[in-house]
Structures are given as C-alpha cells and as structure tokens.
C-alpha positions as CSV (number, residue, x, y, z in Angstrom):
1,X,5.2,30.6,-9.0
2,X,4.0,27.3,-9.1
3,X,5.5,24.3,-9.4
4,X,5.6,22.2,-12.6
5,X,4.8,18.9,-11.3
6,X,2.6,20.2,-8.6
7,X,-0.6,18.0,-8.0
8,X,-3.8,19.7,-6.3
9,X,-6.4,16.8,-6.2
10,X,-6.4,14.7,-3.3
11,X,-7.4,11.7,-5.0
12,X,-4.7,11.8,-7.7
13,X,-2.2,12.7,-4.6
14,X,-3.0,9.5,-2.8
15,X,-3.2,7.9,-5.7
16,X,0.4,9.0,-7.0
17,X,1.8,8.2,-3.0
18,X,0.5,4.5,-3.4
19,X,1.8,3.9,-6.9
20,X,4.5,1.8,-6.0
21,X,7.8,3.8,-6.6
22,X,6.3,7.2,-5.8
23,X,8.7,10.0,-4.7
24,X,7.0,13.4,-4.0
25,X,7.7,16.1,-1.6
26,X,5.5,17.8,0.5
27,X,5.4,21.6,1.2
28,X,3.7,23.4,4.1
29,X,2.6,26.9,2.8
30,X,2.4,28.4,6.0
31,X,6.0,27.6,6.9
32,X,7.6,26.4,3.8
33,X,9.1,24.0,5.2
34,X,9.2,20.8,3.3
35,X,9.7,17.1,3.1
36,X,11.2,14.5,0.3
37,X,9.6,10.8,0.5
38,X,9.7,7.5,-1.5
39,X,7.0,5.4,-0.8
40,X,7.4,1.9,-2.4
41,X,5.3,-1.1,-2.4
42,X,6.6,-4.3,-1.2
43,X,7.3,-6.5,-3.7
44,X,4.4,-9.3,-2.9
45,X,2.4,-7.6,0.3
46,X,0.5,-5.1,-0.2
47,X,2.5,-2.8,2.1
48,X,4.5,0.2,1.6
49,X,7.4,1.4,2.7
50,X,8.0,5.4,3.3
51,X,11.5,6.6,3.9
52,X,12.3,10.2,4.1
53,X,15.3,12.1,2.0
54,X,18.0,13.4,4.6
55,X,20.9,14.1,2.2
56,X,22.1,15.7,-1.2
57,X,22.0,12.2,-3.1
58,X,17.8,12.0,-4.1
59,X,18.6,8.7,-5.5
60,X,20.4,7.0,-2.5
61,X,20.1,9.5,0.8
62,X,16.9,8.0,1.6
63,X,16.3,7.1,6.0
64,X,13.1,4.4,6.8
65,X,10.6,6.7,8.5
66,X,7.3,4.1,8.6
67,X,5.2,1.5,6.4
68,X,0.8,1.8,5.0
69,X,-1.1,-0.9,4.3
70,X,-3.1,1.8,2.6
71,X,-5.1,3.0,5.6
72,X,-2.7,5.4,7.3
73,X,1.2,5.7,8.4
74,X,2.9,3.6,11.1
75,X,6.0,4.5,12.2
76,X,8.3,1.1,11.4
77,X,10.9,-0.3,13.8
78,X,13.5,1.7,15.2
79,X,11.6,4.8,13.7
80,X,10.0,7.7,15.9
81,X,6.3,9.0,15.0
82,X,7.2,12.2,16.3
83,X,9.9,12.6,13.9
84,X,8.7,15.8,11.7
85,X,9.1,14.3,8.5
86,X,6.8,11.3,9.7
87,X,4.6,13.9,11.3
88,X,3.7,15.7,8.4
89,X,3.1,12.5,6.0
90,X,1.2,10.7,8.2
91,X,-0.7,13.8,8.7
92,X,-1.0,14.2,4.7
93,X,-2.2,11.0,4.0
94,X,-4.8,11.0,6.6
95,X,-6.3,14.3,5.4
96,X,-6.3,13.0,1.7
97,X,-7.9,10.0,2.8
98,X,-10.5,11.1,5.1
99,X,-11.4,14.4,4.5
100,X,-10.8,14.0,0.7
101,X,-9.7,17.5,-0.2
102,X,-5.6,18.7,-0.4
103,X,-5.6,20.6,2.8
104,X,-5.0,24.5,2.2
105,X,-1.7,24.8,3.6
106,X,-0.7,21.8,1.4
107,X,1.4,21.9,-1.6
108,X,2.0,17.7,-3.2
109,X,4.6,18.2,-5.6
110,X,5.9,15.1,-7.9
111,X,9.2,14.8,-9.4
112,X,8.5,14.1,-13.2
113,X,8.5,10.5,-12.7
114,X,5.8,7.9,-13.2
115,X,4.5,6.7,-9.7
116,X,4.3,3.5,-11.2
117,X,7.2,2.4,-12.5
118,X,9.7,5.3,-11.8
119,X,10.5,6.0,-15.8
120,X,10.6,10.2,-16.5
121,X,7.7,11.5,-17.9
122,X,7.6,13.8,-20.5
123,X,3.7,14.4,-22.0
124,X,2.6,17.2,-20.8
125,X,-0.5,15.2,-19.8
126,X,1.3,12.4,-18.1
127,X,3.7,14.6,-16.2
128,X,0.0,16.5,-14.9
129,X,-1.0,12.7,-13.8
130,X,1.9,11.6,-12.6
131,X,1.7,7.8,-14.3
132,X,3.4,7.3,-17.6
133,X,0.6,6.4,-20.6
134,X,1.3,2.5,-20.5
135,X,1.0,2.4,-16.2
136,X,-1.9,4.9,-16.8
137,X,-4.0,2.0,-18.9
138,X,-3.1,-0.3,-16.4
139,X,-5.3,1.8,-14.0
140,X,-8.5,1.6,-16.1
C-alpha cells in the first residue's frame, strides 16, 4: 500500500525537508525501519535545526540530533553522528542533494502538513506538494 502523503521526487523531498517547519519520516524499504524528524529553520539564520521523534507525543517528544545550512547534516552539540536516526538523514539529504534521485530503498513520507508554515493540508494537490496554496505562491 502506499502511503498517502508519500513524496517520490527528490527535489520536492529536499525541498519539503528545508521548508521551515517540515516534519517527515523516513522509511528504509529494505528494513522498514523508520525515522520521525522536524527540521526547522532558525528564525533569522539560515540554518536548520533537525531533531528526531523518540516518544508517543509527535508534537512535543522531539530529541536535537544536528543542524544544515543547506549543504548537508552536522551533528549539533552534545549530539552523536553515529546515532541511527542522524545516520540515515544525513544520509538522505546527501543522496537528494547530490545524486538528485530518491534512492530506491527510500520511502519520504510527509505528514499532511504544509512544510512551510505547519497548517493541515487538505487539496488533494497541496497534500501531493506538501506546501499549502498561499506558501506554494510564495515559492514562485
């Protein structure tokens, strides 16, 4: 079955991770195994903090794995980079960005809120997107 909110191009992936209040999860198809992040831009640098979800509570239960100025992962203070969860985003972004293809064993899944400004989406064509119509002009 696939997933609703499931996105497959790797431009629209990185894109979505970068929005500013993205949360997404990634899925590893070779061993399901899987990964909840928020990734949100600082308010006035243009850095962004990833944090990983490590309890029930997908509002709140949220642990600082690392920080992107857009060009990669970095694990952040008092964070490990072998940490899996770091592991397999850092590894994500990297293929997105340089390869520019969703790797194959890659599933990107959103969850049916705008990247932008966090609001729930609900056309059909902005839930495909991932950006809410008024965030998605701002784009063009």
């Amino acid at each position: 079955m696939t997933h609703p909110h499931l996105i497959t191009d790797a431009a629209a992936a990185r894109e979505f991770m970068f929005g500013g209040k993205a949360r997404f999860t990634l899925v590893s198809k070779e061993t399901s195994k899987r990964f909840t992040f928020r990734v949100a831009k600082h308010k006035t640098d243009e850095i962004f903090f990833a944090s990983v979800l490590i309890g029930p509570d997908n509002g709140s239960d949220y642990h600082y794995i690392g920080y992107s100025n857009g060009g990669g992962f970095a694990s952040g203070k008092n964070a490990s980079p072998f940490h899996p969860a770091f592991k397999a985003l850092a590894w994500a972004e990297a293929n997105l960005r340089a390869k520019g293809v969703m790797p194959d064993s890659l599933e990107f899944w959103h969850e049916g809120r705008c990247a932008k400004c966090a609001r729930p989406l609900t056309d059909p064509v902005s839930i495909q997107l991932g950006l809410g119509p008024e965030c998605a002009k701002k784009d063009q």
